[in-house]
KEKE-3310 file (N, C-alpha, C; in steps of 0.2 Angstrom, whole numbers, plus 5000, padded with zeros to 4 digits):
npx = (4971:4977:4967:4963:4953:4937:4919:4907:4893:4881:4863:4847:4836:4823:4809:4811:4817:4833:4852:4861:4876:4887:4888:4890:4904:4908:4907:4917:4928:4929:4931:4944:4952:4953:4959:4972:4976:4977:4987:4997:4999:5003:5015:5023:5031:5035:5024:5012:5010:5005:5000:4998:4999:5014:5022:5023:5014:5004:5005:5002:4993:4979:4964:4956:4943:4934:4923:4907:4890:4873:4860:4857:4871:4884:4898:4915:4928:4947:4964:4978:4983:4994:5002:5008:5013:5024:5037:5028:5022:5011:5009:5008:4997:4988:4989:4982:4970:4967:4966:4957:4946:4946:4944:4933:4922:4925:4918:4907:4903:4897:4905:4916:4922:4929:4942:4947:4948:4958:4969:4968:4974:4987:4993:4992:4987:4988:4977:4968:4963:4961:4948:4941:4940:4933:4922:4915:4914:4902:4885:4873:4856:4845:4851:4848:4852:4859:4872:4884:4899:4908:4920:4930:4924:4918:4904:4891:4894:4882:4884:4881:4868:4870:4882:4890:4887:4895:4908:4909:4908:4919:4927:4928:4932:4945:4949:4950:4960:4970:4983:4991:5004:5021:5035:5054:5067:5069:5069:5074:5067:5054:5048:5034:5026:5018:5018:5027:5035:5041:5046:5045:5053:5052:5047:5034:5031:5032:5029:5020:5024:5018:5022:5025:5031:5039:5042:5053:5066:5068:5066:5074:5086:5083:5085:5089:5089:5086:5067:5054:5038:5024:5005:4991:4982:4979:4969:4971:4959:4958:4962:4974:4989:4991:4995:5004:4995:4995:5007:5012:5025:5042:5053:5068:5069:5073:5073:5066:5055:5054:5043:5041:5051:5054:5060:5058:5044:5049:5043:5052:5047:5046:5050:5053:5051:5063:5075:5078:5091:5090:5095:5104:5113:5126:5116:5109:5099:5102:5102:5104:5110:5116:5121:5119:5127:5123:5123:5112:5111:5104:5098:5086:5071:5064:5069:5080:5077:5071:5085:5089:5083:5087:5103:5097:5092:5101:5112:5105:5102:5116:5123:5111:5106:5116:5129:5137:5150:5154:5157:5164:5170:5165:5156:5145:5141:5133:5125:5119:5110:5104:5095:5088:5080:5074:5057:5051:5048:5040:5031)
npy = (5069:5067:5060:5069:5072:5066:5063:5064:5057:5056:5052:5050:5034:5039:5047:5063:5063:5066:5066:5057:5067:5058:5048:5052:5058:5043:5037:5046:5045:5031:5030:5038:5031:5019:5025:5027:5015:5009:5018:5013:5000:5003:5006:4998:4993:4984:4971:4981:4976:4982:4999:5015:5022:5028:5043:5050:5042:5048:5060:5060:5055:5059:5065:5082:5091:5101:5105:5107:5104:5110:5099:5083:5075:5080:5080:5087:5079:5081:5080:5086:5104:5109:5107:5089:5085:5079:5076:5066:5058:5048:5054:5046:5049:5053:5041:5033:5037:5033:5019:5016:5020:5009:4999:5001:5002:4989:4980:4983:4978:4966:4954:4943:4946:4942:4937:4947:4957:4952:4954:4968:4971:4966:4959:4947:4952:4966:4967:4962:4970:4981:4979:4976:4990:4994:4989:4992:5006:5004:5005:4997:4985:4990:5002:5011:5021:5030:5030:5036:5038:5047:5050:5064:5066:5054:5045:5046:5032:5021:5016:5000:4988:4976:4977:4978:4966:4957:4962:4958:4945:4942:4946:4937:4923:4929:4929:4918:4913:4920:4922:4932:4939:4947:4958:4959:4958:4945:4943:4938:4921:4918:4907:4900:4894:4882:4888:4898:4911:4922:4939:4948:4965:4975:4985:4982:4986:4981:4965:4949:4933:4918:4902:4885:4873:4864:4870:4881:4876:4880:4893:4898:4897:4908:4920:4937:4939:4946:4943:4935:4932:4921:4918:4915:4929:4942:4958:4972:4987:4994:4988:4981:4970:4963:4953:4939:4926:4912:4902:4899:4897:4900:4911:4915:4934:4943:4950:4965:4974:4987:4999:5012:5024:5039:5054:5068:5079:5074:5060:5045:5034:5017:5006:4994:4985:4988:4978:4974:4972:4966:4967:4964:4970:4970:4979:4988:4990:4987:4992:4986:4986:4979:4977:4991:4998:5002:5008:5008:5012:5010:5011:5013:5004:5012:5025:5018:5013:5026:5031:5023:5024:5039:5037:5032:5042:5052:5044:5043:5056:5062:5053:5046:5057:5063:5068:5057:5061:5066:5056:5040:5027:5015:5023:5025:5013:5011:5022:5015:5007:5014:5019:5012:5006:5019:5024:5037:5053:5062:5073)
npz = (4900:4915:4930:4944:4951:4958:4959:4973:4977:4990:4995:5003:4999:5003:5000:5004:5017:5026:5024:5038:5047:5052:5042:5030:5035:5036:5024:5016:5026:5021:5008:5009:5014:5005:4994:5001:5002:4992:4985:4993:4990:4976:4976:4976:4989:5002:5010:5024:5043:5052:5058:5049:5032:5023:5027:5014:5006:5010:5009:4994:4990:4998:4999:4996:5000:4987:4983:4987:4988:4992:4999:4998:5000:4989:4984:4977:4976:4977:4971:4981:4978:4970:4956:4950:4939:4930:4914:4908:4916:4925:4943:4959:4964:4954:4950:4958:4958:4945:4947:4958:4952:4941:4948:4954:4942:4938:4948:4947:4935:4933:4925:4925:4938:4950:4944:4934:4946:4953:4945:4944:4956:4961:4973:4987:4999:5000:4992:4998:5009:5003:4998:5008:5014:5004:5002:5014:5010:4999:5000:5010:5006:5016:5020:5014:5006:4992:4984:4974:4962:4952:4940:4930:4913:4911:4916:4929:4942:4950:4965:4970:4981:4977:4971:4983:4989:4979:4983:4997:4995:4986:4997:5006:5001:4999:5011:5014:5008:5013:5023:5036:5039:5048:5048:5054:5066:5075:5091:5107:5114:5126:5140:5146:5160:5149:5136:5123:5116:5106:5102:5087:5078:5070:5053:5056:5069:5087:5091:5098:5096:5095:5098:5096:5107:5099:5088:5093:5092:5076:5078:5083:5075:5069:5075:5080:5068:5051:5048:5042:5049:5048:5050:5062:5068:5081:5080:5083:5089:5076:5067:5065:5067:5083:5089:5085:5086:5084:5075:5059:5049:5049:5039:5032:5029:5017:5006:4997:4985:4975:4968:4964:4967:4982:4983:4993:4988:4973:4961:4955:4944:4938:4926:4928:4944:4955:4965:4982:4994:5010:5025:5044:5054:5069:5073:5064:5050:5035:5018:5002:4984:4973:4958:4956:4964:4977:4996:5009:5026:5042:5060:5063:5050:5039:5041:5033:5022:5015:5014:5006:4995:4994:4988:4977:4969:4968:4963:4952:4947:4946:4937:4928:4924:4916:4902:4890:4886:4898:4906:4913:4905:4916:4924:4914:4912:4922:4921:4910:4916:4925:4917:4910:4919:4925:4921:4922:4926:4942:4951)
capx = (4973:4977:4963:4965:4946:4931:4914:4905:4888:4877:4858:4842:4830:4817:4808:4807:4822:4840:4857:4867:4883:4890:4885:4891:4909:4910:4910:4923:4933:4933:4936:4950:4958:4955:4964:4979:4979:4979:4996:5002:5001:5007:5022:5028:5034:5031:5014:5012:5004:5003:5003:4995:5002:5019:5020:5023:5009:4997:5005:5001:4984:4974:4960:4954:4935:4934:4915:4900:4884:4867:4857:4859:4877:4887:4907:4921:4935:4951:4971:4981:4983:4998:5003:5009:5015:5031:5037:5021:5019:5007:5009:5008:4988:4985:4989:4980:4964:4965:4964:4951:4941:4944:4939:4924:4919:4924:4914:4900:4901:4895:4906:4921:4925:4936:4949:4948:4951:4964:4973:4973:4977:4990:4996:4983:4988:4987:4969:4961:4963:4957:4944:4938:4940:4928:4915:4912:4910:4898:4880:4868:4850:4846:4852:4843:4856:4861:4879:4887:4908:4910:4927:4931:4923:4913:4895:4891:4894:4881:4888:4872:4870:4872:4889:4892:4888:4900:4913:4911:4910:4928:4931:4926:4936:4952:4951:4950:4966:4975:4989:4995:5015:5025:5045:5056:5072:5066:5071:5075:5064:5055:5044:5030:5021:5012:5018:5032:5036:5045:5047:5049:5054:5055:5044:5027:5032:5036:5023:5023:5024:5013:5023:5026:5039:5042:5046:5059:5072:5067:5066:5081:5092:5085:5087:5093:5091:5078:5063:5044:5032:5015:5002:4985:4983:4971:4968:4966:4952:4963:4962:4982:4991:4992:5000:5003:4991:4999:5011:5012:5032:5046:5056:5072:5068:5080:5073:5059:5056:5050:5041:5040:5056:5052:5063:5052:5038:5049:5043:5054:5042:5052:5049:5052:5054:5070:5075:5082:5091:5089:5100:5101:5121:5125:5111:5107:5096:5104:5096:5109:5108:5124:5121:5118:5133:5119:5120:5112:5112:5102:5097:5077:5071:5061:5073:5084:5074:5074:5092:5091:5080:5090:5105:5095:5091:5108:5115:5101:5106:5125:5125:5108:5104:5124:5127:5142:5154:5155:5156:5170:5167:5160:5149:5141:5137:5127:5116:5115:5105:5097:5090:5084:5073:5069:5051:5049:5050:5032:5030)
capy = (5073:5064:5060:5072:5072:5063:5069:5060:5058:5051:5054:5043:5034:5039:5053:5069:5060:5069:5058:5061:5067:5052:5042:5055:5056:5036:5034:5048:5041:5024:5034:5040:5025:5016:5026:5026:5007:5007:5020:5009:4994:5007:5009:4992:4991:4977:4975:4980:4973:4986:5006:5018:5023:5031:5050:5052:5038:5053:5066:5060:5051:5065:5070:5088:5094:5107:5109:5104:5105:5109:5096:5076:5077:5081:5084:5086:5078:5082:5078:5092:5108:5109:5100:5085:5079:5080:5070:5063:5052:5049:5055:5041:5050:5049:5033:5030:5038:5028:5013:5016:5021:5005:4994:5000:5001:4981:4978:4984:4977:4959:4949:4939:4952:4941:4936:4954:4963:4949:4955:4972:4973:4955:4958:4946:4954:4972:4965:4961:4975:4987:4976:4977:4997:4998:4985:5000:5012:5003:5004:4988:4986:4990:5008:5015:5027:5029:5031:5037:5040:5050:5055:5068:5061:5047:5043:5043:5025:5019:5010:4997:4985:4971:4979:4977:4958:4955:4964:4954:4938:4942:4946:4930:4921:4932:4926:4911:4911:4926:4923:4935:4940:4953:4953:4961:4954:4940:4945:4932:4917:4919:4902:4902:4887:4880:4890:4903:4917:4928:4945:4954:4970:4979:4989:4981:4988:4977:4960:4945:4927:4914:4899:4879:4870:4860:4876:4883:4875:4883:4899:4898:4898:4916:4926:4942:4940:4948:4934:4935:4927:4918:4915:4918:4935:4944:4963:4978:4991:4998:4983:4980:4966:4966:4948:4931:4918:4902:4903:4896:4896:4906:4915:4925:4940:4944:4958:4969:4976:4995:4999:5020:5029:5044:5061:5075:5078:5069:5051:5041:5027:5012:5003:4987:4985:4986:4972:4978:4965:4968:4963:4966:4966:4977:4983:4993:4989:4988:4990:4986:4983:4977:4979:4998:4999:5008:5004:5013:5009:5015:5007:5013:5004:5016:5028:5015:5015:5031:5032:5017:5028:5045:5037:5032:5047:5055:5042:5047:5065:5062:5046:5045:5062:5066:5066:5050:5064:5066:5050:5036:5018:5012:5027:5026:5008:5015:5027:5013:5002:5015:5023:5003:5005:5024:5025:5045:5055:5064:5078)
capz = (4906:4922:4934:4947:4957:4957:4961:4976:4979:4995:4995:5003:4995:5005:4999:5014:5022:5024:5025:5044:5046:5051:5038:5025:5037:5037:5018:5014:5027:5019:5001:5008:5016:5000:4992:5003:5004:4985:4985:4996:4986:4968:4976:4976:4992:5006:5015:5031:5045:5057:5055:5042:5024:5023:5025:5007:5003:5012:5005:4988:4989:5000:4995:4998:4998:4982:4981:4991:4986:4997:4999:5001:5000:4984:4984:4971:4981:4975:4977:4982:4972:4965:4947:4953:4934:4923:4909:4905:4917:4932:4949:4962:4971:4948:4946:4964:4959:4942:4952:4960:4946:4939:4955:4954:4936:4938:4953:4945:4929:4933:4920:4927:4943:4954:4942:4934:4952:4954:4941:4945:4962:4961:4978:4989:5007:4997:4987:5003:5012:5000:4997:5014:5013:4997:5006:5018:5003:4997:5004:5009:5005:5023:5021:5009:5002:4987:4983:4969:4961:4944:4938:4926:4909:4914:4916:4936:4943:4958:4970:4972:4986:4972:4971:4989:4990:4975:4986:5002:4989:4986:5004:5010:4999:5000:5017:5016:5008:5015:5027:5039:5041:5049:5048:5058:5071:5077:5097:5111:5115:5131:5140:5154:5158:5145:5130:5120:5112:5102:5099:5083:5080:5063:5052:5059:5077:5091:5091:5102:5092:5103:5095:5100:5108:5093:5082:5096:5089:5070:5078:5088:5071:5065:5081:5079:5060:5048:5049:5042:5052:5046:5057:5064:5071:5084:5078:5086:5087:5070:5062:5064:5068:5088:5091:5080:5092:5081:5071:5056:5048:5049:5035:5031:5027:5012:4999:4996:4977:4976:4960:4963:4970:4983:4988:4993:4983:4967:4961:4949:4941:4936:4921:4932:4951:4957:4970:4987:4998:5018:5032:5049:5056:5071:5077:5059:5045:5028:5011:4995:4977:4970:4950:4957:4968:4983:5000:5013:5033:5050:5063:5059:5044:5035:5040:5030:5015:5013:5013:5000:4988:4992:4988:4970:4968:4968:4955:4942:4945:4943:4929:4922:4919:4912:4897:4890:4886:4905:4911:4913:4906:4923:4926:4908:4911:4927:4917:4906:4922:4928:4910:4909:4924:4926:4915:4920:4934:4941:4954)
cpx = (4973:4973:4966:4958:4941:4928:4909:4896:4882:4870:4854:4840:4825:4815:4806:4814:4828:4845:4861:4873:4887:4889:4891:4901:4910:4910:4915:4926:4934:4935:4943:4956:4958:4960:4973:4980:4980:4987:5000:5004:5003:5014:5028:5031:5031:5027:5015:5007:5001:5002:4999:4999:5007:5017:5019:5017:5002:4997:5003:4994:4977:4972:4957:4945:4939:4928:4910:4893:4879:4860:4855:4865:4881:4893:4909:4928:4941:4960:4974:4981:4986:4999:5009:5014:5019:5034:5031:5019:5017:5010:5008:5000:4986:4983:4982:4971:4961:4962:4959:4946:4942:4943:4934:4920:4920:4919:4907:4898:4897:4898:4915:4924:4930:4941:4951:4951:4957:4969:4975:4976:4981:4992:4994:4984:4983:4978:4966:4961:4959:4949:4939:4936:4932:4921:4909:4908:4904:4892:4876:4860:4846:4846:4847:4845:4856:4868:4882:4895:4906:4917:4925:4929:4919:4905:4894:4890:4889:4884:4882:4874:4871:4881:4892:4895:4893:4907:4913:4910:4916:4932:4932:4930:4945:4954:4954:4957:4970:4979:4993:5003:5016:5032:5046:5065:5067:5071:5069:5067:5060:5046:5040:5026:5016:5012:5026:5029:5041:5044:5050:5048:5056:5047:5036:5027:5034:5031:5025:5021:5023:5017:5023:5032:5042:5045:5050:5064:5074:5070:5072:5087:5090:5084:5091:5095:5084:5075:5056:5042:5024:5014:4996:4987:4977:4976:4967:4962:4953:4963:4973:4984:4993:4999:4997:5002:4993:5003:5013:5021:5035:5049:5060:5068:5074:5080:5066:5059:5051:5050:5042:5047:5055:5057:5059:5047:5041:5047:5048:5050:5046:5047:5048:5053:5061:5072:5082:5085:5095:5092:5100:5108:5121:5122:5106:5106:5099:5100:5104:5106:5115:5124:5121:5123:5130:5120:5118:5110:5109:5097:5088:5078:5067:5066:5080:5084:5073:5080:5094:5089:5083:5096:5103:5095:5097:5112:5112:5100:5113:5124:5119:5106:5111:5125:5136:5148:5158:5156:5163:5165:5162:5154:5145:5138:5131:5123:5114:5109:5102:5093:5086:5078:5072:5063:5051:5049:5042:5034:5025)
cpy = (5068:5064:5062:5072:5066:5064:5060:5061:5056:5054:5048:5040:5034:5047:5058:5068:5064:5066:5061:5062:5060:5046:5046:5055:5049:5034:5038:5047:5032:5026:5033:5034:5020:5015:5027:5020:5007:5012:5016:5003:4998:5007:5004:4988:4986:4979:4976:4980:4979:4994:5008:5020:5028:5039:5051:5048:5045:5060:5068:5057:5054:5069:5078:5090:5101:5107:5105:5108:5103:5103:5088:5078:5076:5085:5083:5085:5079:5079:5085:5097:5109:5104:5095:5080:5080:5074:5066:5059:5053:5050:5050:5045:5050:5044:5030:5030:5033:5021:5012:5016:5011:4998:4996:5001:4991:4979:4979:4982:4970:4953:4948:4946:4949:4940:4944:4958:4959:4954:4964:4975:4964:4955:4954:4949:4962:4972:4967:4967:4981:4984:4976:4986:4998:4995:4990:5004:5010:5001:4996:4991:4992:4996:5014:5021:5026:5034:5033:5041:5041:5051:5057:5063:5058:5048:5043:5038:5024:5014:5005:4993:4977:4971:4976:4970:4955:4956:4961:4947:4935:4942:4939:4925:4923:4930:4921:4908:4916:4923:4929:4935:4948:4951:4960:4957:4950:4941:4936:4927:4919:4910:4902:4895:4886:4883:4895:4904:4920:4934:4947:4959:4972:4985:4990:4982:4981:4971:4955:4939:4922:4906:4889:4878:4867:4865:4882:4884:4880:4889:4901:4901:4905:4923:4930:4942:4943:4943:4938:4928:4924:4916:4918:4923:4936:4950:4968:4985:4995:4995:4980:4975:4968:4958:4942:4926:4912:4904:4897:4893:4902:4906:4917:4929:4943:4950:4958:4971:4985:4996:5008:5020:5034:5050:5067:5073:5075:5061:5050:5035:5022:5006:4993:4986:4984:4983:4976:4973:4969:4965:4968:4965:4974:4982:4989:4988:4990:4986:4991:4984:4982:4979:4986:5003:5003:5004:5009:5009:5014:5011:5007:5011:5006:5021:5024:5015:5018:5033:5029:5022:5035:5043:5035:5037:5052:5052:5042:5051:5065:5058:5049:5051:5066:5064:5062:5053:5065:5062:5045:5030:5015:5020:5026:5021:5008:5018:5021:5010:5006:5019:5018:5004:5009:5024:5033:5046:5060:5068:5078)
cpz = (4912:4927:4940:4953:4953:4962:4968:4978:4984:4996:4999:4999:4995:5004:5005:5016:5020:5028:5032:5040:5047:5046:5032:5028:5035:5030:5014:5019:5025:5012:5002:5009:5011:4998:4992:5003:4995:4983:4987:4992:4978:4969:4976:4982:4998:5011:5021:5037:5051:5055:5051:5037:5026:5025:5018:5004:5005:5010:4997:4986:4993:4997:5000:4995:4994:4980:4984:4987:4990:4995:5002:5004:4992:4984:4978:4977:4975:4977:4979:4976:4966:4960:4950:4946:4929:4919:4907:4910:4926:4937:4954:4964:4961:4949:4951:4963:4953:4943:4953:4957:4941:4942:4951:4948:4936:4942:4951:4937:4929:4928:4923:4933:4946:4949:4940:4940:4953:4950:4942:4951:4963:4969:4985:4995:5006:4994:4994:5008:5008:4998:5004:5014:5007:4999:5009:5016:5002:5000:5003:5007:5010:5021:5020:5009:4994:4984:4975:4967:4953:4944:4931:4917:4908:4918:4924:4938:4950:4959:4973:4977:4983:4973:4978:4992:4986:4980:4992:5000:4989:4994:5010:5007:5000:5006:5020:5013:5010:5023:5030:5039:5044:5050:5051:5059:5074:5085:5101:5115:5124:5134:5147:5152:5153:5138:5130:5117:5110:5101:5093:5083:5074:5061:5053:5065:5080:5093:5095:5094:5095:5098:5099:5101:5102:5088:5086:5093:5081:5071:5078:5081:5066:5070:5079:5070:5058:5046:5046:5044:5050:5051:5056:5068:5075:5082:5084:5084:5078:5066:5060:5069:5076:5089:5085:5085:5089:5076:5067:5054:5051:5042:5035:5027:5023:5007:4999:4987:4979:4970:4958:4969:4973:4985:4989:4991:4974:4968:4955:4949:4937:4932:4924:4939:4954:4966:4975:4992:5003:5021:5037:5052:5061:5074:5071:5053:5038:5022:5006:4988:4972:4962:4951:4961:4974:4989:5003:5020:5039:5054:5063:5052:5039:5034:5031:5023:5011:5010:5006:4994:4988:4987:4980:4966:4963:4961:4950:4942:4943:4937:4925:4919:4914:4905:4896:4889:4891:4909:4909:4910:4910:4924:4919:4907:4918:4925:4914:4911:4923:4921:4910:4914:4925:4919:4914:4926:4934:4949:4957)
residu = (UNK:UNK:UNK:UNK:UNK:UNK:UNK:UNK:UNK:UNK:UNK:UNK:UNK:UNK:UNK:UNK:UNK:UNK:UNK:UNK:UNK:UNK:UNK:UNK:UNK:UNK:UNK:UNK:UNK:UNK:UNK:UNK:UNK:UNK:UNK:UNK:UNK:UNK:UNK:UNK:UNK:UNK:UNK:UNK:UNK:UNK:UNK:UNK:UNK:UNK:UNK:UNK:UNK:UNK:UNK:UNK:UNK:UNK:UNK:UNK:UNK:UNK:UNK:UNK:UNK:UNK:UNK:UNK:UNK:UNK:UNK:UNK:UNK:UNK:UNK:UNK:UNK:UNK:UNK:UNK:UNK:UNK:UNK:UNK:UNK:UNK:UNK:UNK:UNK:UNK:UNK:UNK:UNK:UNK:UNK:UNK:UNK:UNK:UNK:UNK:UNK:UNK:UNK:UNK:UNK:UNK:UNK:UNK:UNK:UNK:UNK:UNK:UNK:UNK:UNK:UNK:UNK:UNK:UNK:UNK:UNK:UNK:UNK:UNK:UNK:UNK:UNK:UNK:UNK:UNK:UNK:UNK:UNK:UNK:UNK:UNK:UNK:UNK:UNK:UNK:UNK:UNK:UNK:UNK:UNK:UNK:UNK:UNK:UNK:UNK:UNK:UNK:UNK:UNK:UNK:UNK:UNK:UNK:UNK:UNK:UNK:UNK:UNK:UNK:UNK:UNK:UNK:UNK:UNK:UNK:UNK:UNK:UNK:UNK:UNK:UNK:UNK:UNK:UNK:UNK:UNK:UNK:UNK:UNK:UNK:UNK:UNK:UNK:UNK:UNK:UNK:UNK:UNK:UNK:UNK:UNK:UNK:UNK:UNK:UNK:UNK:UNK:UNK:UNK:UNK:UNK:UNK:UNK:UNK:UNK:UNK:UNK:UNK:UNK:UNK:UNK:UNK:UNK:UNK:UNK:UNK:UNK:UNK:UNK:UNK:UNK:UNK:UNK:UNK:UNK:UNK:UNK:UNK:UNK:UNK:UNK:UNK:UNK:UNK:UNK:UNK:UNK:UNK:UNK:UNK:UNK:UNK:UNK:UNK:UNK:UNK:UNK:UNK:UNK:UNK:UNK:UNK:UNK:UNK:UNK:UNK:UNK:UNK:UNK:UNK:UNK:UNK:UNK:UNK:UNK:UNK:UNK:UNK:UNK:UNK:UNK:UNK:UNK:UNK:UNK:UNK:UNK:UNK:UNK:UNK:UNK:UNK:UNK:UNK:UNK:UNK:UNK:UNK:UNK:UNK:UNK:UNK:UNK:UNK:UNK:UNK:UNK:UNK:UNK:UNK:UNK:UNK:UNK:UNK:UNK:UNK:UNK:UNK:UNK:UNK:UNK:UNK:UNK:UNK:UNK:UNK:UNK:UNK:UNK:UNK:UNK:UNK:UNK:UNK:UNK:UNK:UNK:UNK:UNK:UNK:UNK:UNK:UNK:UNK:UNK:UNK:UNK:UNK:UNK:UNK:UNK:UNK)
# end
């Protein structure tokens, strides 16, 4: 059965003593942010530097209290109600909970954890962030809690402050290679004594770019084109990118890949990531895939990529669910593409 809850549990260690509210608040809200930052990286899609997780990332990875227990504190967090699961295959807030279930059984097991975590989370923008989020979850010496995550099945896991140290182990390194980016339109040049900038402007909001004369010229030739930007960053209170203080290169910005399909509450799960290539003409945002014959266009680029994935949608309603009696030559070798890449479809 598809892992649907796990069970939470925060206590002291001090005999007499009972645990605040705020304390018990601040580690289901890092649970939860976990587990949207780990939706967010299931879905495939490109990281972002600003913002919080999609609608549909919160409508599938939202946990729901479904039973409290008097005392420390003991919950059964849940995802929403309804059955989330057709054709057999995972649910994007399953697969999400899965996930997390198997961080933290890595993180505590003490036997090759960075490469392991590397490998289940490959994304390192996507790694470090969640990574950060679980650091939270998990208590220090100092606190004198004690933490614990069960899922359905399973043995219950303490989260120790050994754990902890392992997890900002990773974090310290992840850092140390992690590189900031946000892409966008790279908007017009502007110069005040003693320095420039840039403005981009796409799905990480509207950011300044603190740049040198010397890379002017660079910039110069992707103005008004879609551009990712490296650089060092200042954060705000939110932890999201406010402005890029040096910048490192620039980028086109030419294709994203998306591993889960979304309309409504349907997912299509796809067998391999299907590659989405971005342009910016005209003041509207384009997503296409040529082997798929899809384009979709609007001058918001979420709105855009919605578009991109409804118009998928539609062609594995018409093609790939038809049967070949129905179809012409050329449509028949379109269910063949998308039968290749739909895995299953999940609710």
């Amino acid at each position: 059965m598809p892992t649907r809850s796990l069970d939470l549990v925060i206590r002291t260690s001090d005999p007499g003593q009972k645990v605040q509210v705020r304390t018990v608040a601040d580690k289901l809200s890092r649970l939860q942010t976990a587990l949207l930052h780990i939706g967010d990286y299931l879905t495939g899609s490109d990281f972002r530097a600003r913002g919080g997780s999609t609608e549909l990332v919160r409508r599938k990875c939202t946990l729901f209290v479904s039973n409290v227990s008097i005392g420390s504190f003991s919950a059964t967090l849940e995802l929403e109600p309804a059955p989330s699961v057709t054709s057999g295959e995972l649910g994007l807030g399953e697969e999400a909970v899965a996930k997390l279930q198997e961080i933290v059984s890595l993180v505590e097991s003490e036997q090759e954890i960075e490469s392991r975590v590397d490998l289940s989370v490959t994304n390192p923008r996507h790694r470090t962030r969640i990574i950060k989020d679980l650091t939270d979850l998990w208590p220090e010496e100092r606190d004198r809690l004690a933490v614990e995550v069960s899922f359905p099945g399973e043995v219950a896991a303490p989260l120790t402050p050994t754990g902890r140290l392992v997890l900002e182990g990773l974090l310290s390194r992840q850092r140390d290679a992690e590189q900031i980016s946000v892409k966008g339109v790279l908007g017009t040049a502007h110069v005040t004594p003693g320095e420039a900038f840039f403005r981009i402007t796409g799905p990480d909001g509207r950011i300044t770019c603190r740049i040198t004369k010397e890379q002017q010229e660079s910039a110069g030739r992707l103005l008004g084109k879609p551009t990712i930007v490296y650089g060092q960053a200042e954060f705000d209170s939110a932890g999201n990118v406010r402005e890029i203080t040096a910048v490192d290169r620039f980028e086109p910005f030419r294709e994203l890949t998306l591993q889960r399909l979304f309309k409504g509450d349907t997912e299509l799960v796809l067998r391999q990531p299907v590659s989405v290539a971005i342009d910016y003409n005209d003041d509207l945002w384009i997503a296409e895939n040529d082997d798929l014959g899809i384009v979709a266009a609007n001058e918001d680029y979420d709105v855009c990529l919605q578009d991109f994935q409804d118009e998928f949608f539609f062609a594995w309603e018409e093609y790939g669910r038809a049967e070949d009696s129905q179809l012409t030559v050329g449509a028949r070798n379109l269910k063949r593409s998308l039968t290749e890449l739909v895995l299953g479809e999940a609710r």
